[in-house]
C-alpha atoms as an extended CHARMM CRD file, in Angstrom:
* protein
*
       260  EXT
         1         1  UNK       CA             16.8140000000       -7.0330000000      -14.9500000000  PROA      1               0.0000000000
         2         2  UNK       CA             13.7380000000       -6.4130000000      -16.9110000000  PROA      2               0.0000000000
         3         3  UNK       CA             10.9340000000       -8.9700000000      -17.2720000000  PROA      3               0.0000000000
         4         4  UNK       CA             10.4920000000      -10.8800000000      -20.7690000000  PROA      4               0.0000000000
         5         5  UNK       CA              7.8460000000      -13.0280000000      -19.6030000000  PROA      5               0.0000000000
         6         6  UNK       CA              3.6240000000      -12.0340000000      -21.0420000000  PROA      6               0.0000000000
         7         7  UNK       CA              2.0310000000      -11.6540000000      -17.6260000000  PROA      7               0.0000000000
         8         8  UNK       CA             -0.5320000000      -14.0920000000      -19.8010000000  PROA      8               0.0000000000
         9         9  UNK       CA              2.4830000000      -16.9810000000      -19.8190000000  PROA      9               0.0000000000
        10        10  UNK       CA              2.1140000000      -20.5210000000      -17.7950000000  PROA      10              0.0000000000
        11        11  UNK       CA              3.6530000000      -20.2730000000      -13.7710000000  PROA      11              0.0000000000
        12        12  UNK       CA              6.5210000000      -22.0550000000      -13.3320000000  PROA      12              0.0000000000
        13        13  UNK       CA              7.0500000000      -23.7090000000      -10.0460000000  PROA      13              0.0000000000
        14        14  UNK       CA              9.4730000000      -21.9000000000       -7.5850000000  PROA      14              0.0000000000
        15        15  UNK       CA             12.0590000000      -24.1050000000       -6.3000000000  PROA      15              0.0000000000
        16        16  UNK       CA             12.3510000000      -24.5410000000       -2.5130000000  PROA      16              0.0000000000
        17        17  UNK       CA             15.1040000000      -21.9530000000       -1.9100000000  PROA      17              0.0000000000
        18        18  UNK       CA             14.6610000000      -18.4300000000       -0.7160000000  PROA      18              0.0000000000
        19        19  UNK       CA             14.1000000000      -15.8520000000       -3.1770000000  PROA      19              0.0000000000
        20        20  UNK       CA             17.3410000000      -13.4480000000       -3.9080000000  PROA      20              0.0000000000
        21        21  UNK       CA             17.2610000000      -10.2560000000       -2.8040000000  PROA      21              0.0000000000
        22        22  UNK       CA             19.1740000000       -7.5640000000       -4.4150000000  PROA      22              0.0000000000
        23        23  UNK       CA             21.0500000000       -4.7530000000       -2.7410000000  PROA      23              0.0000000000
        24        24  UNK       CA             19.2070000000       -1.5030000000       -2.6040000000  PROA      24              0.0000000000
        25        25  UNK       CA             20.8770000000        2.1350000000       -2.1380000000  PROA      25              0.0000000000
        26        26  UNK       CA             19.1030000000        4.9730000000       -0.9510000000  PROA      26              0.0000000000
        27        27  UNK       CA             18.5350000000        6.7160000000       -4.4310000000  PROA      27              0.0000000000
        28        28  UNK       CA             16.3840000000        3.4130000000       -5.6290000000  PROA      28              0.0000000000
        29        29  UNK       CA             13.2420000000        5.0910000000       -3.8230000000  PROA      29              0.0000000000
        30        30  UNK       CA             13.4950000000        8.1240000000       -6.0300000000  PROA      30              0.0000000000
        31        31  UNK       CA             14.4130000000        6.2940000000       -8.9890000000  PROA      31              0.0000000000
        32        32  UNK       CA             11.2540000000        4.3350000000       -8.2810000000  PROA      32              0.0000000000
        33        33  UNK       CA              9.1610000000        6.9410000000       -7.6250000000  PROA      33              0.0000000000
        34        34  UNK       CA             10.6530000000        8.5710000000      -11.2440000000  PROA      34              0.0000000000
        35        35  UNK       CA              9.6210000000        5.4990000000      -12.6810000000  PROA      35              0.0000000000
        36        36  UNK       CA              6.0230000000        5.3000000000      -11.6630000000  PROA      36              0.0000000000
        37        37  UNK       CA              5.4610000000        8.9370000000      -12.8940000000  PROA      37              0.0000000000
        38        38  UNK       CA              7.2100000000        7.5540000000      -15.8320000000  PROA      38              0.0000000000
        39        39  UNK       CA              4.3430000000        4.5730000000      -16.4210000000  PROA      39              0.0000000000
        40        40  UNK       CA              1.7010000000        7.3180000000      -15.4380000000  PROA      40              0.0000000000
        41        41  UNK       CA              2.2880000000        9.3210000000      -18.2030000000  PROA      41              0.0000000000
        42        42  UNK       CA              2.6280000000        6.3350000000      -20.4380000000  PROA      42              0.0000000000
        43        43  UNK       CA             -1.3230000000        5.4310000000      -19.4030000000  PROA      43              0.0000000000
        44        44  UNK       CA             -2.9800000000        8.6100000000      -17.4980000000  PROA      44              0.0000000000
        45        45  UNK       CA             -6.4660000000        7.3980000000      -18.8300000000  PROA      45              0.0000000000
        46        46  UNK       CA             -5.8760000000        4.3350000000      -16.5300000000  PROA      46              0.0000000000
        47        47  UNK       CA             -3.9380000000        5.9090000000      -13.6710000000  PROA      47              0.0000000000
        48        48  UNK       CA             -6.2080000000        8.5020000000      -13.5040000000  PROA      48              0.0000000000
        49        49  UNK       CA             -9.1910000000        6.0520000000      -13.1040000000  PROA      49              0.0000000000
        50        50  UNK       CA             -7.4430000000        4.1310000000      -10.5470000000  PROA      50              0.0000000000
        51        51  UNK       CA             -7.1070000000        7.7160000000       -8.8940000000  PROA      51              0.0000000000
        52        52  UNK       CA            -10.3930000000        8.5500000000       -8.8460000000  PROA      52              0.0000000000
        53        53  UNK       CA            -11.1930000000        5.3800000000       -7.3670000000  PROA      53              0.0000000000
        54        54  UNK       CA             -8.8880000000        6.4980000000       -4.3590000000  PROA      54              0.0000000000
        55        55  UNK       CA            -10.4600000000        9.7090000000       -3.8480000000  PROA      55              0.0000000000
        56        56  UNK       CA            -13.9160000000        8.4820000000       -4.1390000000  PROA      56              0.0000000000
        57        57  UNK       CA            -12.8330000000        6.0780000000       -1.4590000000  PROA      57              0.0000000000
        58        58  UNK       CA            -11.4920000000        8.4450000000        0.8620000000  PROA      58              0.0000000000
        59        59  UNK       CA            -14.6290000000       10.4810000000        0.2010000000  PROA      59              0.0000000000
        60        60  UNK       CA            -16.6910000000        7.5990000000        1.4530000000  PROA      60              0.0000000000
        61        61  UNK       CA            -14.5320000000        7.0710000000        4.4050000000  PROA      61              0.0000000000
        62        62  UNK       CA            -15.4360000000       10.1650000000        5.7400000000  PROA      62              0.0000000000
        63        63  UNK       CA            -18.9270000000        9.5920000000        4.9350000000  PROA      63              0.0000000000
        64        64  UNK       CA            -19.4560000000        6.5380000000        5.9780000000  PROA      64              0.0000000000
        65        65  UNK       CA            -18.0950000000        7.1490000000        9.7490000000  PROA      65              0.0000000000
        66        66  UNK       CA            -18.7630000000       10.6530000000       10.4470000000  PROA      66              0.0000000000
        67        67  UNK       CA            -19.6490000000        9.9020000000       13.6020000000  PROA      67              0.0000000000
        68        68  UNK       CA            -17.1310000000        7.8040000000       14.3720000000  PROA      68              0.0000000000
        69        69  UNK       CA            -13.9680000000        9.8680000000       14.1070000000  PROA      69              0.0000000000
        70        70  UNK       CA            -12.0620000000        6.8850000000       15.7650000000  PROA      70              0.0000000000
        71        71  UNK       CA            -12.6380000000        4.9710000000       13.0710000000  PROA      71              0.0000000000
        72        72  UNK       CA            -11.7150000000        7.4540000000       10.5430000000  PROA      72              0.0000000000
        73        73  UNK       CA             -8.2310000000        8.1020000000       12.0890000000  PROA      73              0.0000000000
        74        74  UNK       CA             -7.8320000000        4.1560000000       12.2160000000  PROA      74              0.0000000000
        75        75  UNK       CA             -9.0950000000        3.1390000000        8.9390000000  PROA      75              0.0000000000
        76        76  UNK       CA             -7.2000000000        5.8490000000        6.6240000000  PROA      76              0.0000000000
        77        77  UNK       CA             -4.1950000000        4.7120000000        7.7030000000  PROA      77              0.0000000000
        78        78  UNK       CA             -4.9210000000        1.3320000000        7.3750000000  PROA      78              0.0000000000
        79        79  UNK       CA             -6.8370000000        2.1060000000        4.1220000000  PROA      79              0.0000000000
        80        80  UNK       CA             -3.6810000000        3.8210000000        2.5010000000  PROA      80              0.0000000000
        81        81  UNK       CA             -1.4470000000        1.2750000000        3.9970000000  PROA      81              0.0000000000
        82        82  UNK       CA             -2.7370000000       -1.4320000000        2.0960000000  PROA      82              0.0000000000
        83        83  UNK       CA             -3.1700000000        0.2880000000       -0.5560000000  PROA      83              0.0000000000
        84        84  UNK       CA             -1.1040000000       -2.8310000000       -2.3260000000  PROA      84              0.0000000000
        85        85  UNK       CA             -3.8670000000       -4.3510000000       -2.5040000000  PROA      85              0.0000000000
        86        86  UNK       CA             -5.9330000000       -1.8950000000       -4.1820000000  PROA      86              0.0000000000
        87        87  UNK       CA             -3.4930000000       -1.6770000000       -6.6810000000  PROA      87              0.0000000000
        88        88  UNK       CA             -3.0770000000       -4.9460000000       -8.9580000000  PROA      88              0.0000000000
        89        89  UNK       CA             -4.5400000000       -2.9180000000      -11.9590000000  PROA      89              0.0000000000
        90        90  UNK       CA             -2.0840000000       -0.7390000000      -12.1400000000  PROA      90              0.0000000000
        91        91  UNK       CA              0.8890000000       -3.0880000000      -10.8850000000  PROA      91              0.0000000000
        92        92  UNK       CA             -0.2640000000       -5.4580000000      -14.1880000000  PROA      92              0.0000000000
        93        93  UNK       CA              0.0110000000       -2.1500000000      -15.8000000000  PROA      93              0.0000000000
        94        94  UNK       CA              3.3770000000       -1.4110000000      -15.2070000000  PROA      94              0.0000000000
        95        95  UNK       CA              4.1700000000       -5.3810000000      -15.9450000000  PROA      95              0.0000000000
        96        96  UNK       CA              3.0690000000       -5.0660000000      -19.3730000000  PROA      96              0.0000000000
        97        97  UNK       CA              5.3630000000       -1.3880000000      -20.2480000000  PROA      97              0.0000000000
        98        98  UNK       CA              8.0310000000       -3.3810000000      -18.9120000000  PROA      98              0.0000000000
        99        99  UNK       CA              7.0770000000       -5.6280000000      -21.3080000000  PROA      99              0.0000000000
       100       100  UNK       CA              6.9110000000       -3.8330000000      -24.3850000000  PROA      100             0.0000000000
       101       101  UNK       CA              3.5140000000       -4.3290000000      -24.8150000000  PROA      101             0.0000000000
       102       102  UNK       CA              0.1160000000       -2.4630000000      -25.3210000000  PROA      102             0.0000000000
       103       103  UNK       CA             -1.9660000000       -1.3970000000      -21.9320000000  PROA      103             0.0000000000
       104       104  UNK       CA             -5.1690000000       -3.4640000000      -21.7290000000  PROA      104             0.0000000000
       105       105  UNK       CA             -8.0640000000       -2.0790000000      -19.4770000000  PROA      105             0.0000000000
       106       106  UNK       CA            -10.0030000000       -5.0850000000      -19.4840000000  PROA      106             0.0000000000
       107       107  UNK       CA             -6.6600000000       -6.9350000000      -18.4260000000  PROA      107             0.0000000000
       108       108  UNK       CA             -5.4770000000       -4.2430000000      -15.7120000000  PROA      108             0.0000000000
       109       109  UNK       CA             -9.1460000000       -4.5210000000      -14.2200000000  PROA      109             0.0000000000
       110       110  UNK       CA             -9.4930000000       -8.0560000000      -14.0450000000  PROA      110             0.0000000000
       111       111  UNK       CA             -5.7700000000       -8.6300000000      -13.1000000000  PROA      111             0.0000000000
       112       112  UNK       CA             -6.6980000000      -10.2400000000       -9.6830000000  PROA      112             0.0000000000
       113       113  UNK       CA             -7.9470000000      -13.3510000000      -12.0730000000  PROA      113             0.0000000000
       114       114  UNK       CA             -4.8760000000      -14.9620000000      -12.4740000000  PROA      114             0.0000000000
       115       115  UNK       CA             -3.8790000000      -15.7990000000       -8.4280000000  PROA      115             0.0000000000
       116       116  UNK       CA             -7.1580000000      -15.4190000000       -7.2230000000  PROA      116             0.0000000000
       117       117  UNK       CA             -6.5350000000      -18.2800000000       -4.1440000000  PROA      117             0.0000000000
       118       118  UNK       CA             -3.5300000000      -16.4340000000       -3.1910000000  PROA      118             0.0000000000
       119       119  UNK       CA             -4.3800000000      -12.7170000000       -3.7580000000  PROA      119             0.0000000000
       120       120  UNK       CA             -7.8820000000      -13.5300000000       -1.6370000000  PROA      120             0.0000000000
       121       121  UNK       CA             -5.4050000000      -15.4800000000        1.3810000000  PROA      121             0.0000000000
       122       122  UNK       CA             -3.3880000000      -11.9590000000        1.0570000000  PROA      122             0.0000000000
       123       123  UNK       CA             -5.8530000000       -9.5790000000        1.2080000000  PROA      123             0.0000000000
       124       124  UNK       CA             -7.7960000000      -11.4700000000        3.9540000000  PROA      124             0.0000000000
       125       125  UNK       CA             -4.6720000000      -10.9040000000        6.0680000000  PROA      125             0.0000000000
       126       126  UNK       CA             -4.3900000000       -7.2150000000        5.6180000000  PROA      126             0.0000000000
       127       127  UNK       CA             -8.3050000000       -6.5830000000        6.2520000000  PROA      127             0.0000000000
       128       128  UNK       CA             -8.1090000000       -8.0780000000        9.3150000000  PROA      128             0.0000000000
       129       129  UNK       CA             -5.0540000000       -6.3410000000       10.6790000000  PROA      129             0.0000000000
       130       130  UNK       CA             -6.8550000000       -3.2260000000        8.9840000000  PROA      130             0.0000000000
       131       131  UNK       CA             -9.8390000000       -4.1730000000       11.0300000000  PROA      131             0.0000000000
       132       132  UNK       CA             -7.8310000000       -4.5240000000       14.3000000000  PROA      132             0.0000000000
       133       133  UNK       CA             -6.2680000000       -1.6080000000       13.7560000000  PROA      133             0.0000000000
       134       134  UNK       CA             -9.3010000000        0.2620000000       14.0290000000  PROA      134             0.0000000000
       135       135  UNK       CA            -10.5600000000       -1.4050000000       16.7650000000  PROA      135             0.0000000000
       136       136  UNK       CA             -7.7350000000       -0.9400000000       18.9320000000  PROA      136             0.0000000000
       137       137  UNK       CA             -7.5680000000        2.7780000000       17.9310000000  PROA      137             0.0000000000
       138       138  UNK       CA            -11.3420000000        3.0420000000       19.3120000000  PROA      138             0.0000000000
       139       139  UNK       CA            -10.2900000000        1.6880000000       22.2670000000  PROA      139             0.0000000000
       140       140  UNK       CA             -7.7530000000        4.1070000000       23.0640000000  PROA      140             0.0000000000
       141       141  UNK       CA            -10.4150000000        6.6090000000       22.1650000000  PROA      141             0.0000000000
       142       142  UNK       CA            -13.0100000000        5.2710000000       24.4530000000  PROA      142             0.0000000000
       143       143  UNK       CA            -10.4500000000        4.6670000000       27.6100000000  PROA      143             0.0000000000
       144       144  UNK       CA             -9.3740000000        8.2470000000       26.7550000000  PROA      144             0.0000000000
       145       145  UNK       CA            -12.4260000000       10.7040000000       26.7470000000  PROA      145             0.0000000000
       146       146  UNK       CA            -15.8920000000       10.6270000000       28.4490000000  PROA      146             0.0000000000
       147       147  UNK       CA            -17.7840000000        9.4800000000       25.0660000000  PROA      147             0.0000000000
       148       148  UNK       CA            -16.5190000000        9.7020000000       21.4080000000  PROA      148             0.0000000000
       149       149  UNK       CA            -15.9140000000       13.6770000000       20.2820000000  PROA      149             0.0000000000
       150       150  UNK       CA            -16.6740000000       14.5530000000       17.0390000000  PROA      150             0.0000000000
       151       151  UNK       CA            -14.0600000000       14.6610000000       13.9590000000  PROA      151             0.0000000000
       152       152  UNK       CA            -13.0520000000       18.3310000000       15.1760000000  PROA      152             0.0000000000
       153       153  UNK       CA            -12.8140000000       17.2380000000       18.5090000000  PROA      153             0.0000000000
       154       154  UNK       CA            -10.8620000000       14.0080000000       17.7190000000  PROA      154             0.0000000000
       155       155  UNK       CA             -8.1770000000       16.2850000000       15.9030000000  PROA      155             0.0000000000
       156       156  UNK       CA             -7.9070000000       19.1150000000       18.7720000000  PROA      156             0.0000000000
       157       157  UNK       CA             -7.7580000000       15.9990000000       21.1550000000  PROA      157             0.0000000000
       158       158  UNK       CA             -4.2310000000       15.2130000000       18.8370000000  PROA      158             0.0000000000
       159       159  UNK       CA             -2.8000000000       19.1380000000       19.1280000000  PROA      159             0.0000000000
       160       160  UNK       CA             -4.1160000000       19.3050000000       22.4890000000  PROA      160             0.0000000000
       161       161  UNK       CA             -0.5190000000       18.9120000000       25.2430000000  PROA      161             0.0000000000
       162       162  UNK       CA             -3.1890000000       17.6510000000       27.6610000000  PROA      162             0.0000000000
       163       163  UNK       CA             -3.7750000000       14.5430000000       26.0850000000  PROA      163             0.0000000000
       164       164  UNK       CA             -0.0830000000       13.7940000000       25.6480000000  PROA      164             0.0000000000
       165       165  UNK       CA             -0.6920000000       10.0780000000       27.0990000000  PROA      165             0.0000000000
       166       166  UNK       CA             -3.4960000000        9.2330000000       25.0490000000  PROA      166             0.0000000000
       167       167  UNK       CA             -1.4800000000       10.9400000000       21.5560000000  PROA      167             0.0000000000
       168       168  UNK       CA              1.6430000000        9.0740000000       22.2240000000  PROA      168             0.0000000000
       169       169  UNK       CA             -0.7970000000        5.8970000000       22.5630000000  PROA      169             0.0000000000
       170       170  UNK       CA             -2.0690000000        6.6790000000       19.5430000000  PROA      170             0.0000000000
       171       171  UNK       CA              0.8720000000        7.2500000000       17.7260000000  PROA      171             0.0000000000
       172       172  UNK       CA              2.7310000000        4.0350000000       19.1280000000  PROA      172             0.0000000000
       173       173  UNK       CA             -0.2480000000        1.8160000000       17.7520000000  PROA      173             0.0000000000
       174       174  UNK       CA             -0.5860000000        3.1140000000       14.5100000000  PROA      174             0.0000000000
       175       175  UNK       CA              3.3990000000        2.6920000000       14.1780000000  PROA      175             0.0000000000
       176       176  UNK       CA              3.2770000000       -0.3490000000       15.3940000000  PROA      176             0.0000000000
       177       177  UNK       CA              0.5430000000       -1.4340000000       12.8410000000  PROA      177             0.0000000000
       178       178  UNK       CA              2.0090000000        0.5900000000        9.8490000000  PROA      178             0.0000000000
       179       179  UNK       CA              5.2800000000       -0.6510000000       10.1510000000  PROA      179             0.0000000000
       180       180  UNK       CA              3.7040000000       -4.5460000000       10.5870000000  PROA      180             0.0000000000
       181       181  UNK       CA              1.5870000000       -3.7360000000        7.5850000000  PROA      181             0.0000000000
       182       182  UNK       CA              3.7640000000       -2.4000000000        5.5670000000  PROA      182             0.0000000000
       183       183  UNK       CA              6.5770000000       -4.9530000000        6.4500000000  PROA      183             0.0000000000
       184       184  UNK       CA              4.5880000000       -7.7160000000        5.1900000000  PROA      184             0.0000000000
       185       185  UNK       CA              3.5660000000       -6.4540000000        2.1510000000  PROA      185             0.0000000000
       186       186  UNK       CA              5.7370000000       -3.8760000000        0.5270000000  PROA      186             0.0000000000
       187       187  UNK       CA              6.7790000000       -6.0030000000       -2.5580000000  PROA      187             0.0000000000
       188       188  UNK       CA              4.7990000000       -9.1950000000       -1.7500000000  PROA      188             0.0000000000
       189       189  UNK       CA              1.5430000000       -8.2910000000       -3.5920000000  PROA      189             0.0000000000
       190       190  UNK       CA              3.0370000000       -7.7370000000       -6.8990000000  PROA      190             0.0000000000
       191       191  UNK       CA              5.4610000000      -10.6430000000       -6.4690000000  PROA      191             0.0000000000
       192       192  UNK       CA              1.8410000000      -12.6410000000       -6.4360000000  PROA      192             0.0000000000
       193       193  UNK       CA              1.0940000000      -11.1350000000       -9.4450000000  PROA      193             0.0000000000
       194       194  UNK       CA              4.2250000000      -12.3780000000      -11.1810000000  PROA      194             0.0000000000
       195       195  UNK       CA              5.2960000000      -15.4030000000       -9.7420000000  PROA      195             0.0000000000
       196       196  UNK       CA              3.4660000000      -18.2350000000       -9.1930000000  PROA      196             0.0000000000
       197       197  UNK       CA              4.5660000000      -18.1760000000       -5.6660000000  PROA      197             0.0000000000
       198       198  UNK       CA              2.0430000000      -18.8270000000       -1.9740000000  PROA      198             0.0000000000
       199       199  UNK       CA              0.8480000000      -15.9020000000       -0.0870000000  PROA      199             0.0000000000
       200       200  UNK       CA              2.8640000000      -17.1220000000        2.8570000000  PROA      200             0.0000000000
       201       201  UNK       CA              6.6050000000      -16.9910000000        0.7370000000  PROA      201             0.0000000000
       202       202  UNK       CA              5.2480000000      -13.5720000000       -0.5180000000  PROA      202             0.0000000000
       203       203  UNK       CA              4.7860000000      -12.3140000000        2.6810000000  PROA      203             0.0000000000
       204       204  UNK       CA              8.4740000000      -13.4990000000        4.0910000000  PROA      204             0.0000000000
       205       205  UNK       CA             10.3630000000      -12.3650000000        1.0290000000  PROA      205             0.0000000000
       206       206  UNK       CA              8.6320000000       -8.8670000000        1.8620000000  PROA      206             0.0000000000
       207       207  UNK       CA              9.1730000000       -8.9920000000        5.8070000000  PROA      207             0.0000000000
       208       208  UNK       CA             12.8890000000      -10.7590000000        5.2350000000  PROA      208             0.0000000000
       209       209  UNK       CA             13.7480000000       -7.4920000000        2.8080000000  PROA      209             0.0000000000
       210       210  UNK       CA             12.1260000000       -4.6940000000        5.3380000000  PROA      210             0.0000000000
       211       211  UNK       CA             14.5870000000       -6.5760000000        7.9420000000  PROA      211             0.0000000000
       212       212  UNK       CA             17.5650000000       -7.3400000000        5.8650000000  PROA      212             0.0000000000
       213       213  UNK       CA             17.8600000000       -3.8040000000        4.0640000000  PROA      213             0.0000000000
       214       214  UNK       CA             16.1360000000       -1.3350000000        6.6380000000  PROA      214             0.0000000000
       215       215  UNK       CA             17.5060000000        1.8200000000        6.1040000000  PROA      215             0.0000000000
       216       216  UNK       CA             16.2430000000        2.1860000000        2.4830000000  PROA      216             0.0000000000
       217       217  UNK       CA             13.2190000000        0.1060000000        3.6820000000  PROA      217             0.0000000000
       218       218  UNK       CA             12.2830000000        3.0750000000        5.9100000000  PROA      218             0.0000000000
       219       219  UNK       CA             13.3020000000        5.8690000000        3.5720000000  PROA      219             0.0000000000
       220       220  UNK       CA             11.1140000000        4.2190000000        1.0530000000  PROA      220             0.0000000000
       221       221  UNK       CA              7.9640000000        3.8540000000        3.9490000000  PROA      221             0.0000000000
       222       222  UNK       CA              8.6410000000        7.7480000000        4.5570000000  PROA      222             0.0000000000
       223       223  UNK       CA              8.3200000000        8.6270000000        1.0400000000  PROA      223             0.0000000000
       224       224  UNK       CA              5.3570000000        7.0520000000        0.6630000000  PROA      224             0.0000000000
       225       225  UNK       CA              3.6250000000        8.2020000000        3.7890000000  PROA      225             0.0000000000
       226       226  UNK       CA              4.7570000000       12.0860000000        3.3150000000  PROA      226             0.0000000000
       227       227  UNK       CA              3.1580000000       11.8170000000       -0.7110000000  PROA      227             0.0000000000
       228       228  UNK       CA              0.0960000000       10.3960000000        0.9990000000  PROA      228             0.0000000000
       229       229  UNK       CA             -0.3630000000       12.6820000000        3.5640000000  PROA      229             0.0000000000
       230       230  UNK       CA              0.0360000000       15.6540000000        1.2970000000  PROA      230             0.0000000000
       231       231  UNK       CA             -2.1920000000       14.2460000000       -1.3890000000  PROA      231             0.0000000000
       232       232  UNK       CA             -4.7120000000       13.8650000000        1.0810000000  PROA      232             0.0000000000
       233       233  UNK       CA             -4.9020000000       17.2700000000        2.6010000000  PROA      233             0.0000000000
       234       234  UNK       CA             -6.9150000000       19.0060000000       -0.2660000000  PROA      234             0.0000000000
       235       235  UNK       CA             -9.8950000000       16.9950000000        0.3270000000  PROA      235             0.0000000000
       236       236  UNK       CA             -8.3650000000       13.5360000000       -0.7740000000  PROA      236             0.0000000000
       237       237  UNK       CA             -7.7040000000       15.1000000000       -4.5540000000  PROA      237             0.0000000000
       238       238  UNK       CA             -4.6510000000       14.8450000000       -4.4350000000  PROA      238             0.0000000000
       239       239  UNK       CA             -4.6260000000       11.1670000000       -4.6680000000  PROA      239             0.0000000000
       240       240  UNK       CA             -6.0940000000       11.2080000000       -7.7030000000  PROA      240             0.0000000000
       241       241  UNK       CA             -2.4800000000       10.9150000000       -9.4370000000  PROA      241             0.0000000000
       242       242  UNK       CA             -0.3510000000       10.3010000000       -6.1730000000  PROA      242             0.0000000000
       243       243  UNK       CA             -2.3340000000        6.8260000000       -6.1210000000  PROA      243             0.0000000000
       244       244  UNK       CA             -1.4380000000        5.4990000000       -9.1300000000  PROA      244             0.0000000000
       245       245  UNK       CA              1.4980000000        7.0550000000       -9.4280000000  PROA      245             0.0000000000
       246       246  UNK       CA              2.8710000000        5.3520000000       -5.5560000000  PROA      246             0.0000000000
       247       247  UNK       CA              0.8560000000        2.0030000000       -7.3000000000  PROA      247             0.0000000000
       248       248  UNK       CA              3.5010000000        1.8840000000      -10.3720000000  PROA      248             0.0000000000
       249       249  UNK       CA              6.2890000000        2.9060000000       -7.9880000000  PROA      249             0.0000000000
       250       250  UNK       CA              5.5950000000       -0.1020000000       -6.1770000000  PROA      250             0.0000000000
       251       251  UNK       CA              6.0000000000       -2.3920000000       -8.8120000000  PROA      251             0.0000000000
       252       252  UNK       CA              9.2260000000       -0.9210000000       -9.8510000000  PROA      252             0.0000000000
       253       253  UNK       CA             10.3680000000       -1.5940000000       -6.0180000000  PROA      253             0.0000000000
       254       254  UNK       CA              9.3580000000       -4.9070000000       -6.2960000000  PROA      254             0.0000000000
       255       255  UNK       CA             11.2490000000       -5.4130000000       -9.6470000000  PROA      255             0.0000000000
       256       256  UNK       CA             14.4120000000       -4.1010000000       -7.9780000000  PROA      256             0.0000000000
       257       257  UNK       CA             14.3700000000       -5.6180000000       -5.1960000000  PROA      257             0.0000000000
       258       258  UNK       CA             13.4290000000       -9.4540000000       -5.7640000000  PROA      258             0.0000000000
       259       259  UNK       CA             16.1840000000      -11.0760000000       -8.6530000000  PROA      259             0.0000000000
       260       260  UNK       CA             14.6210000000      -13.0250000000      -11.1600000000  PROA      260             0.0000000000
């Protein structure tokens, strides 16, 4: 069903019943993902600044904890995984081609504006389960090895059979953390955008549809970790169109997934 409202017009309150949720197939992901190329190449000025704000991210990841490879492992994941977050510009972006009406950089940028109490609550939520994240990944790196290795030694310590109980520790915590992450907020961030809905419904709707339509649920989570991961081999570059392009892809999920 496609959206009349201005993402400008007055919230209406939400009555007290659960939000519908319509039934997904497993050729919505693509059709998504088709979509959110589609709005790409409707703005690439703004997708492609939204982009380069992903790569010069990553970029500063690395940077920033160099010497803390633990970290690095912990807080890409994380980073990427609420990448919702990071996205509002281009999920008002999408809102207003849906729309019908003209892209507005000053509006995409300062999109957070119109829910700030509830976007803030939100994104508190994910930065600290972000922040745990890493935290608990150090740990498994410091009960692991005799001091921290470096970032070539972290990723040997992953290919390395040896180390088998500390890499399927690894991997069971990040799952466990990506798949609590991206339960909670898979369509809930741009439902804050549109509705005049709490953080707390937002997050429900998006956990109740991860656990009432899984299947497709997971296909989508595995399409967007395999772009990621491939965007991010060449030095984060990649990103610099797979970002934006998985941001507008994620409204259109959103859009199909929650009825009006």
């Amino acid at each position: 069903m496609t959206e009349t409202n201005s993402p400008d017009a007055a919230p209406r309150a939400e009555g007290s019943s659960p939000l519908v949720l319509r039934p997904l197939s497993f050729a919505d992901p693509l059709r998504w993902l088709a979509l959110g190329w589609n709005d790409f190449r409707r703005a690439p000025a703004l997708g492609l600044f939204y982009g380069l704000c992903f790569v010069i991210m990553g970029w500063s990841l690395l940077k920033a904890f160099e010497h803390a490879p633990a970290y690095v492992l912990g807080l890409s994941g994380g980073f990427l995984l609420t990448g919702p977050a990071l996205c509002l510009g281009m999920y008002r972006t999408s809102q207003r081609l849906e729309n019908g009406e003209k892209v507005d950089w000053g509006d995409s940028l300062l999109a957070w504006q119109t829910r700030t109490g509830q976007l803030a609550i939100f994104g508190f939520v994910l930065l600290v389960l972000e922040m745990v994240w890493a935290r608990a990944t150090l740990v498994v790196f410091a009960v692991t090895f005799d001091g921290m290795p470096d970032f070539k030694g972290s990723l040997l310590a992953l290919l390395d059979p040896e180390n088998i109980s500390f890499i399927i520790a690894w991997v069971l915590l990040g799952l466990l953390f990506a798949t609590l992450i991206f339960a909670v907020s898979v369509v809930s961030i741009p439902m804050l955008l549109h509705r005049p809905t709490d953080a707390i419904t937002a997050g429900l709707t998006s956990m109740r549809l991860v656990l009432t339509q899984t299947p497709v649920m997971l296909w989508w989570a595995f399409l967007i970790s395999s772009l990621v991961v491939l965007a991010m081999l060449p030095g984060f570059a990649g990103l610099l169109v797979v970002g934006p392009v998985l941001g507008h892809a994620s409204w259109h999920a959103y859009r199909a997934a929650v009825a009006d």
